[in-house]
FIDO-462737 format. One record per residue (C-alpha): residue in three letters; x, y, z. Coordinates in pm, 1 decimal. Layout:
BEGIN
[ALA [X Y Z]]
...
***
This chain:
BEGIN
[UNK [7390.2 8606.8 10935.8]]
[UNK [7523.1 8739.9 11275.6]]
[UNK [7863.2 8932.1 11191.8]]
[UNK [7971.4 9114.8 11503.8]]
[UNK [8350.7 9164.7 11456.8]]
[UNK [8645.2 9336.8 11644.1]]
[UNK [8899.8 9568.1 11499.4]]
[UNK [9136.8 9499.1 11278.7]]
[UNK [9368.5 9774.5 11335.9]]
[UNK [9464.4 9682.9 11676.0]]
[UNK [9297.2 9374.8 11833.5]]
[UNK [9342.4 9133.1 11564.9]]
[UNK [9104.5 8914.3 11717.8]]
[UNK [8747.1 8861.3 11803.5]]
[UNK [8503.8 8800.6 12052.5]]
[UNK [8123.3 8818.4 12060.5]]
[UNK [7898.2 9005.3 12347.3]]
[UNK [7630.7 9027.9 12441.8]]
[UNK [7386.9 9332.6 12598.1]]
[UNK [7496.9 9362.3 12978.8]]
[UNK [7232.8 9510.6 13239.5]]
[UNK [7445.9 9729.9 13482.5]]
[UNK [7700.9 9993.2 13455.7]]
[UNK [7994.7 10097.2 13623.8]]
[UNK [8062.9 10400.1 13479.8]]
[UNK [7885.2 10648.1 13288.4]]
[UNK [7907.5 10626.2 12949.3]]
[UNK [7712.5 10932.2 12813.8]]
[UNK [7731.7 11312.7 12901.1]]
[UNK [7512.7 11576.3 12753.2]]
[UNK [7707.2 11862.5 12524.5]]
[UNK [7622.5 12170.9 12653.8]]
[UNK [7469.2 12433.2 12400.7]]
[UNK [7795.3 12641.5 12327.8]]
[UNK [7995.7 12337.2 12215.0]]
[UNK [7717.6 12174.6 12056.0]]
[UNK [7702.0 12492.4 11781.2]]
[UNK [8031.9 12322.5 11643.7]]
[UNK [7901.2 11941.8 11574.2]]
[UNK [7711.6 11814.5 11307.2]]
[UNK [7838.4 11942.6 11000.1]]
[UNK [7880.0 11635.6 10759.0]]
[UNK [8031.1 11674.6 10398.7]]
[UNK [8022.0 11385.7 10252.6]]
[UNK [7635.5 11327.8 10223.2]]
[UNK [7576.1 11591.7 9928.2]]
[UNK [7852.7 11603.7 9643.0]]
[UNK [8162.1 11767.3 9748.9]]
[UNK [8523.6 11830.8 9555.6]]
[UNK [8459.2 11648.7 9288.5]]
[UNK [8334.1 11337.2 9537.7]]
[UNK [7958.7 11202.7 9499.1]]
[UNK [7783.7 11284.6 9794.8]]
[UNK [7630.7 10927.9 9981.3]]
[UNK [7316.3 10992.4 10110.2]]
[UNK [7151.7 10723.1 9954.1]]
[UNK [7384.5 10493.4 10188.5]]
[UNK [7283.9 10715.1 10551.5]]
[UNK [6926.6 10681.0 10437.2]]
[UNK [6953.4 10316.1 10381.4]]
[UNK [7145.1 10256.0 10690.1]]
[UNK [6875.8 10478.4 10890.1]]
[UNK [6604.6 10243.6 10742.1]]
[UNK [6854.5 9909.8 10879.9]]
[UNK [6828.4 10057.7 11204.7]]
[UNK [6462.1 10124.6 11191.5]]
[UNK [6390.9 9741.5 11096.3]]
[UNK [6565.9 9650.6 11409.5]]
[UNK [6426.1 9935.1 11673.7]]
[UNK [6121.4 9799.1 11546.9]]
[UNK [6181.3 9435.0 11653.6]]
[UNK [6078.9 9246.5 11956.3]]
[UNK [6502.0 9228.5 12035.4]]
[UNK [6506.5 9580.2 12038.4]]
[UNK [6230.4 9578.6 12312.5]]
[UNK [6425.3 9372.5 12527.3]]
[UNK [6806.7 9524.0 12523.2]]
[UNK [6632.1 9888.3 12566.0]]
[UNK [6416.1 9736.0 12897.6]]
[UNK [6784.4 9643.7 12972.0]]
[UNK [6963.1 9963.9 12843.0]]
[UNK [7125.3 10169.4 13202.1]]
[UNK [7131.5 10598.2 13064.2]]
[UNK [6849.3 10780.7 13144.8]]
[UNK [6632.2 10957.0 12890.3]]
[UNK [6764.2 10718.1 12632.2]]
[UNK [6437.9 10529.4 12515.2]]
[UNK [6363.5 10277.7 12214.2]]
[UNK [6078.7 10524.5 12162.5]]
[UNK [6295.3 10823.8 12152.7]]
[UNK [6630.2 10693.2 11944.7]]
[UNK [6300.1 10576.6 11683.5]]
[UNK [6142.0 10920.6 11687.2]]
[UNK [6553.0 11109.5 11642.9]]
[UNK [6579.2 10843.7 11332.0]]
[UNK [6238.5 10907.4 11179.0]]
[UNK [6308.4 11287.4 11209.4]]
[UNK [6678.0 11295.6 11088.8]]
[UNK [6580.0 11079.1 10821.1]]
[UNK [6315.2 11353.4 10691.3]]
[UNK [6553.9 11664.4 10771.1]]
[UNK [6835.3 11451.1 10569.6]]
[UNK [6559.0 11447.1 10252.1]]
[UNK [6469.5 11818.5 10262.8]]
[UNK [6798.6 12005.1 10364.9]]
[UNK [6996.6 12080.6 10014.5]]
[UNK [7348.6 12118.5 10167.9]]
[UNK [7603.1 12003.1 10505.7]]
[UNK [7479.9 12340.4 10632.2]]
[UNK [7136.1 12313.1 10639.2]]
[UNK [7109.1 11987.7 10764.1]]
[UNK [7331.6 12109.6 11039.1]]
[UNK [7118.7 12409.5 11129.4]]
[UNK [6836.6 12164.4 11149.5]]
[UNK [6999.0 11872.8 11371.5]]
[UNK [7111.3 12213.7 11581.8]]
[UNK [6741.0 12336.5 11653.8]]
[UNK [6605.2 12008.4 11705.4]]
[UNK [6825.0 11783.8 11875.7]]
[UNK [7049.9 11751.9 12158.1]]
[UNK [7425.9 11575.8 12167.2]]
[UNK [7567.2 11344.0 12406.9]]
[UNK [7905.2 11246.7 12388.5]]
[UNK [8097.5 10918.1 12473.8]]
[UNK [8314.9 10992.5 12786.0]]
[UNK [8574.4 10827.7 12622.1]]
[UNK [8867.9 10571.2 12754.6]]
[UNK [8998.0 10862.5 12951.5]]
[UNK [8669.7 11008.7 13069.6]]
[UNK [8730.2 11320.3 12916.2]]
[UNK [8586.8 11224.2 12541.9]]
[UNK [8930.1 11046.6 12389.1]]
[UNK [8757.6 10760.9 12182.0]]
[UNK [9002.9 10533.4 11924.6]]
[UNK [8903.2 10425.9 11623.6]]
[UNK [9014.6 10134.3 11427.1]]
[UNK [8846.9 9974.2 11089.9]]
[UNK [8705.7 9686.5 11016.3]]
[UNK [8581.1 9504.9 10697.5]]
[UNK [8436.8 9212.4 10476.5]]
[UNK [8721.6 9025.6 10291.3]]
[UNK [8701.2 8860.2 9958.2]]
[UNK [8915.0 8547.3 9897.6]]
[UNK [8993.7 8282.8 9674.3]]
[UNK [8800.3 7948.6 9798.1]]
[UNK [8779.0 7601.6 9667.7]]
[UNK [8466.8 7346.8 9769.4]]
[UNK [8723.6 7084.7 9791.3]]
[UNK [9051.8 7019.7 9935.7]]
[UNK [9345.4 7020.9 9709.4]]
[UNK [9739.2 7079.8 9742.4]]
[UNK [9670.6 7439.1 9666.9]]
[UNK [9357.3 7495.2 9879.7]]
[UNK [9429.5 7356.7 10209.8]]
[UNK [9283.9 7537.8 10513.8]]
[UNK [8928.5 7525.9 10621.9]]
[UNK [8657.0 7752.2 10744.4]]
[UNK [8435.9 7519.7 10942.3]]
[UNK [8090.9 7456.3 11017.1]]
[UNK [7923.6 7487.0 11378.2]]
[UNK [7926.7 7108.2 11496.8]]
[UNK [7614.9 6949.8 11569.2]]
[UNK [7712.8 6879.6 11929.2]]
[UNK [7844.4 7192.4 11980.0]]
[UNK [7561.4 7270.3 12297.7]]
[UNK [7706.4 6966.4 12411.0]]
[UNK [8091.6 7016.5 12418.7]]
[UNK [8213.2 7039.0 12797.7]]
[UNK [8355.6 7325.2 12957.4]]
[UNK [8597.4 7511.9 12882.9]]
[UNK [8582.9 7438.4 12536.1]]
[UNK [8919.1 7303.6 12341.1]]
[UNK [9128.2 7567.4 12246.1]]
[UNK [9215.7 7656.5 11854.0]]
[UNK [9562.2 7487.5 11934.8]]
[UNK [9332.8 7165.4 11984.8]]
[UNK [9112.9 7242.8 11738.2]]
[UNK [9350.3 7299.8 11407.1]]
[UNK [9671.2 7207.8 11502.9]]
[UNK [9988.3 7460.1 11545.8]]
[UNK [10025.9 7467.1 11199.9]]
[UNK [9635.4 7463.1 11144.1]]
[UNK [9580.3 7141.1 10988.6]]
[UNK [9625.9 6874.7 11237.7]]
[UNK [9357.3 6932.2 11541.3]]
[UNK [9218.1 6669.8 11766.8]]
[UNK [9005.7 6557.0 11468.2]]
[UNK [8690.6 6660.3 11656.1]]
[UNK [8638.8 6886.9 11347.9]]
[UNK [8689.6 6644.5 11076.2]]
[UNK [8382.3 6664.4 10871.1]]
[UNK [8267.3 6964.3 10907.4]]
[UNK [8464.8 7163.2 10638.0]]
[UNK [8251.0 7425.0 10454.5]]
[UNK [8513.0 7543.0 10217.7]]
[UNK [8903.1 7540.5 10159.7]]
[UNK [9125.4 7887.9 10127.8]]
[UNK [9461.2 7900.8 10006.4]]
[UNK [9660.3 8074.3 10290.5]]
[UNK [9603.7 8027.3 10661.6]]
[UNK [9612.4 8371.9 10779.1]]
[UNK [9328.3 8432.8 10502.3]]
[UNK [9114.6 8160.0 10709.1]]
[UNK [9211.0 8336.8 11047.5]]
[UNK [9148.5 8694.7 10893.9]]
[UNK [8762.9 8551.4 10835.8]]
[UNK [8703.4 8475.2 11174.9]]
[UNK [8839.1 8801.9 11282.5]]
[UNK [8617.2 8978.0 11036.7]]
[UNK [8280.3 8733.4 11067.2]]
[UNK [8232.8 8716.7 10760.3]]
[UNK [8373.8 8696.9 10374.7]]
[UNK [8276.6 8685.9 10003.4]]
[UNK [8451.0 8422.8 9855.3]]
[UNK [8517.9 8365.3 9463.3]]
[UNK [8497.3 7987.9 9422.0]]
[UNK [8790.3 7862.1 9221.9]]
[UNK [8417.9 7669.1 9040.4]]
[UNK [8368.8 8039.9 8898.2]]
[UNK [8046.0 8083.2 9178.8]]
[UNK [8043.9 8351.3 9480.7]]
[UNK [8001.9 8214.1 9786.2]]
[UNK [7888.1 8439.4 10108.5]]
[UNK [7971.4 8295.5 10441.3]]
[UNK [7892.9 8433.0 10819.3]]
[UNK [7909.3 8352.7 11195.1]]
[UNK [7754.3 8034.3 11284.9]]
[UNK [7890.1 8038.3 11654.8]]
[UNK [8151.9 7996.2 11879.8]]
[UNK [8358.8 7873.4 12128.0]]
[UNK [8378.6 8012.3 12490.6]]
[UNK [8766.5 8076.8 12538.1]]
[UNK [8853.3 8448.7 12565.4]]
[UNK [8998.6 8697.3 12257.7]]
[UNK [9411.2 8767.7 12276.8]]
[UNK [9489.5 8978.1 12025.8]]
[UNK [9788.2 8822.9 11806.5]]
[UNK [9875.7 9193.3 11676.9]]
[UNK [9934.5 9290.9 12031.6]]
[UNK [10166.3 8963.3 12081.5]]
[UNK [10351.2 9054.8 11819.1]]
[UNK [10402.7 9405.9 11982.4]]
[UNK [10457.9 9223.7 12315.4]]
[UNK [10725.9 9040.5 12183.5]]
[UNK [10940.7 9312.7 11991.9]]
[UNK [10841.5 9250.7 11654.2]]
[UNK [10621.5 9566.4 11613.2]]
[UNK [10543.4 9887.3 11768.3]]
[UNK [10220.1 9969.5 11852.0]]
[UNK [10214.4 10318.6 11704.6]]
[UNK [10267.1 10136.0 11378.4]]
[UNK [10027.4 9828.1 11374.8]]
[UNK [9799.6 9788.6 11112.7]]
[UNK [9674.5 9529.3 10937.3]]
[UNK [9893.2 9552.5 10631.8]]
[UNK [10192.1 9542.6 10846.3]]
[UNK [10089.1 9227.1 11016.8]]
[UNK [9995.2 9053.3 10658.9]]
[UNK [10347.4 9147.7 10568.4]]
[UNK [10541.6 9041.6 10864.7]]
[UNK [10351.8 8676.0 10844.0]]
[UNK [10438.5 8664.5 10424.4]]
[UNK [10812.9 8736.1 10548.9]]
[UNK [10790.1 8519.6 10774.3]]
[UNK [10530.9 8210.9 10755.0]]
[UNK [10706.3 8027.7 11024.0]]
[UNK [10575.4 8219.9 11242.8]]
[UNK [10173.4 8168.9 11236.4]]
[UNK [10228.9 7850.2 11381.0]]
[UNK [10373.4 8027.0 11683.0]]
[UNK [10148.2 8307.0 11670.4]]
[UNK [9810.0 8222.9 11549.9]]
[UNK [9730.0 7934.2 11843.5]]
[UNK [9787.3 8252.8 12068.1]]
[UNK [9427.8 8361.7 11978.0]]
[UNK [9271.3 8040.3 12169.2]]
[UNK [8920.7 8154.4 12011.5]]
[UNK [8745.8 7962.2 11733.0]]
[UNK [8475.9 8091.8 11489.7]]
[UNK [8287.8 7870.0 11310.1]]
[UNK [8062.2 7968.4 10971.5]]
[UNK [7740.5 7897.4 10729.7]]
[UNK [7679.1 7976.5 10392.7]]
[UNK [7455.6 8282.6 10398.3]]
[UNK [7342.1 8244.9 9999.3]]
[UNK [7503.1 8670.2 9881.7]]
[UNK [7343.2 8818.9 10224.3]]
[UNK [7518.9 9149.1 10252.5]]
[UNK [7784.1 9186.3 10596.6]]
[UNK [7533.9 9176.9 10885.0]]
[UNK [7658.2 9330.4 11168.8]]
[UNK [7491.0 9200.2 11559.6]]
[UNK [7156.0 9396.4 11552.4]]
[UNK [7103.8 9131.8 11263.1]]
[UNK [7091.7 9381.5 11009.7]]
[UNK [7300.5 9526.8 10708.7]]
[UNK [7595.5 9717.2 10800.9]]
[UNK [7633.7 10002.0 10553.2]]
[UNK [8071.4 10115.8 10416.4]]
[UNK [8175.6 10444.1 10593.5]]
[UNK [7773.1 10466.8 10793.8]]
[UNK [7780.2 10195.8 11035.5]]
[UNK [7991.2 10157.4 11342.1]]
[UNK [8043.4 9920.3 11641.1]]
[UNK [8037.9 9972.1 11965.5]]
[UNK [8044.8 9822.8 12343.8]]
[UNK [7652.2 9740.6 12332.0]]
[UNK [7639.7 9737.9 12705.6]]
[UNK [7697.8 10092.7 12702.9]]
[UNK [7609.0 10237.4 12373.4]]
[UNK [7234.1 10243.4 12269.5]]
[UNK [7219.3 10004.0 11947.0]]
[UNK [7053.8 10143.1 11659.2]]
[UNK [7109.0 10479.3 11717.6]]
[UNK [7223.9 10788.0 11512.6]]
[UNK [7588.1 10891.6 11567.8]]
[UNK [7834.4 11138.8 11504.8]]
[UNK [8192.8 11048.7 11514.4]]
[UNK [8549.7 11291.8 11423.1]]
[UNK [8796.5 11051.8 11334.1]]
[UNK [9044.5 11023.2 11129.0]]
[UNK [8955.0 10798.7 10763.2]]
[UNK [9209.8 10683.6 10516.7]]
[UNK [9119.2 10841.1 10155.5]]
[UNK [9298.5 10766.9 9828.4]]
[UNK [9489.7 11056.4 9682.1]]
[UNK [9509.4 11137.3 9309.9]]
[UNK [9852.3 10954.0 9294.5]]
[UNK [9657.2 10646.1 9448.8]]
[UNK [9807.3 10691.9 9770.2]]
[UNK [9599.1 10661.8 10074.2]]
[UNK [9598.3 11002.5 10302.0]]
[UNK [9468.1 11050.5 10628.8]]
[UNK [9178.4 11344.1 10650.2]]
[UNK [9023.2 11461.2 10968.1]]
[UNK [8599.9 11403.4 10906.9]]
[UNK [8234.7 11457.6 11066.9]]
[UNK [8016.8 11164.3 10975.8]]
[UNK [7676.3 11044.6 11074.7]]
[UNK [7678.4 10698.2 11114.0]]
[UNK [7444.8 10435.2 11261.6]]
[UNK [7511.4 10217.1 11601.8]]
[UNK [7487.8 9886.5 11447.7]]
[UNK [7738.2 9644.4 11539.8]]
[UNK [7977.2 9494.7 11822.9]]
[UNK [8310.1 9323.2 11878.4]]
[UNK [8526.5 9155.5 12136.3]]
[UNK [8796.2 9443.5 12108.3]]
[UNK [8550.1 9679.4 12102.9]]
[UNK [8467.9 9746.8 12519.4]]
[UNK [8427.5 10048.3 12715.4]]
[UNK [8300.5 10376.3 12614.5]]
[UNK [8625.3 10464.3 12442.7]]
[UNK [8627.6 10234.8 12140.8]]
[UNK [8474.6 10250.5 11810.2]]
[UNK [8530.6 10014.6 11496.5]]
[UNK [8434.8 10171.3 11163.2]]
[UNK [8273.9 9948.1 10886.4]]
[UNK [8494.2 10007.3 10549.4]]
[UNK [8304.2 9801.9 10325.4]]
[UNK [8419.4 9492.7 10116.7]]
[UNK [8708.5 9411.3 9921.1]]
[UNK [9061.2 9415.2 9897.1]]
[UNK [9042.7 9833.4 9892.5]]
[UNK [8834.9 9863.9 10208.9]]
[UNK [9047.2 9629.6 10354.7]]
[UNK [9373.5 9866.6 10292.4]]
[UNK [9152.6 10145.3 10422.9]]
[UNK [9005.0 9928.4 10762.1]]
[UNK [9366.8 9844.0 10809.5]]
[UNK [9554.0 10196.8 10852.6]]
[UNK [9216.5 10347.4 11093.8]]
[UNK [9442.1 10375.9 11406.4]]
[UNK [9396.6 10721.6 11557.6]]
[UNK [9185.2 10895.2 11860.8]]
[UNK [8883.6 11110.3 11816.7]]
[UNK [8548.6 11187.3 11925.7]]
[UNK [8223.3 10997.9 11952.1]]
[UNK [7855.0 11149.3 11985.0]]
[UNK [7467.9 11057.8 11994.3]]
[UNK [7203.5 11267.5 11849.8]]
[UNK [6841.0 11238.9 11995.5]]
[UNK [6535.4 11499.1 11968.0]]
[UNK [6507.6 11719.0 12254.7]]
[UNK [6291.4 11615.2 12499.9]]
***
């Protein structure tokens, strides 16, 4: 399954890209050796405070990245791919290395000496061309989901139509498609129901997010993931609710969102056709969230990017600021350095000033996803030349 999602923090919305041959600005600068003695120090691989360490997660996600550098897509986006000195060859050789300096260092230390010797840093010029990225969270819900349609269980996730390489130009719009208040479209749809959730905005949420693990109301799991879809551009209904009055910006998260539309449920129908975008799904039979480089993404280790800038696959180090439960169950901002892989791309996510973080799945990585909302740094590692 093809998952390639857009915050959730800010953008409340999605669109899906595709790798874009020419750049207009650059992207990527080279960290010159006096900074780059600070970088690369990364805590949370080897046990720490009382926390188990997760390098059996980077490792995996290293080998997810592999699969794909190795694949005949990966040949074609880096033929395509603008920054010089960034090769296919070379992001394989700086993952094949890190991957054996991440199995024989014994501490955050070491492994930073190591990367230090052997590798060189570029960083992401950022949104203001100065290095200021943002960072927002994104996730794989799990809902409640019925096969059939009942009084309880009444709004689809749909299939990809048959036709659909046939449907004119511009295609409908999701006012067309479902209806203001979601269940009375143009009937163009009628058919093609792949499964029934309880609340509308849960239905929405999965086609911002891609993808979901649904708990059948039959007692099965069902898995579901992008299929397609339509043509009409991403507005983000979190930022229409801002441009209205009825948030702030500084505050928008996704919990705050889900509250103001369980307040007030009048208001989807006046909100939700906003997003004129329409995602449609397949059953994916348990595959894990797949992000667009058609492989795993891994909780807290993968991250999206724009892929016309940003060299997919590759290792990464991003400072940003991650949500963490505290010991009264509270969730608490903390500051962190964390290697993650390159591995996935959204419609909010453009420019080399944006990151999305993959939380995970579940109702507590959605919480987490939902309060990422801060600026901070983004870099590449690759081996000296």
């Amino acid at each position: 399954m093809i998952k390639t999602l857009a915050s959730v923090a800010l953008s409340l919305g999605i669109a899906f890209g595709s790798f874009l041959p020419v750049l207009s600005i650059v992207p990527l600068q080279v960290v010159s050796p006096d900074r780059q003695e600070e970088l690369g120090l990364d805590e949370q691989i080897w046990r720490n405070s009382g926390q188990k360490g997760d390098r059996q997660a980077l490792l995996t996600a290293i080998d997810h990245s592999l699969t794909y550098l190795r694949s005949p897509r990966a040949i074609t986006a880096y033929r395509r791919y603008p920054v010089r000195g960034i090769t296919r060859d070379r992001v394989i050789r700086s993952l094949e290395r890190f991957r054996e300096l991440v199995l024989s260092s014994n501490s955050p230390e070491e492994l930073q000496a190591a990367v230090r010797e052997e590798f060189v840093f570029y960083r992401a010029t950022g949104k203001d061309g100065r290095g200021t990225v943002g960072f927002t969270g994104y996730f794989e819900p799990t809902y409640t989901a019925s096969r059939v349609p009942t009084q309880e269980y009444r709004y689809p996730l749909y299939r990809l139509p048959p036709n659909f390489s046939r449907w004119s130009r511009p295609h409908p719009t999701r006012l067309q498609l479902e209806g203001a208040d979601g269940l009375s479209g143009d009937g163009r749809l009628r058919g093609l129901e792949l499964v029934w959730l309880r609340y509308r905005l849960e239905a929405f949420l999965v086609q911002i997010q891609g993808s979901a693990r649904l708990q059948m109301t039959d007692g099965s799991i069902m898995t579901v993931g992008f299929a397609g879809k339509t043509d009409r551009p991403y507005r983000s209904v979190g930022r229409e609710l801002v441009n209205d009055g009825k948030m702030n910006l500084a505050g928008l998260t996704l919990p705050r969102v889900i509250e103001y539309f369980d307040s007030s449920p009048e208001e989807l129908n006046r909100y939700l056709p906003r997003n004129p975008g329409f995602v449609f799904f397949r059953e994916t039979g348990g595959a894990a969230a797949t992000g667009s480089l058609s492989v795993p993404v891994t909780a807290e280790r993968s991250i999206a990017t724009d892929k016309s800038l940003m060299p997919p696959g590759a290792l990464a180090l991003i400072h940003a600021q991650i949500p963490f439960p505290s010991r009264n169950g509270e969730l608490e901002q903390r500051r962190v350095s964390r290697y993650v892989l390159d591995q996935d791309t959204g419609g909010a996510i453009r420019g080399p000033g944006r990151v999305d973080i993959f939380m995970g799945t579940g109702t507590e990585a959605g919480e987490r996803a939902g309060r990422i909302n801060s600026n901070g740094e983004l870099y590449y590692l690759l081996l000296k030349n």
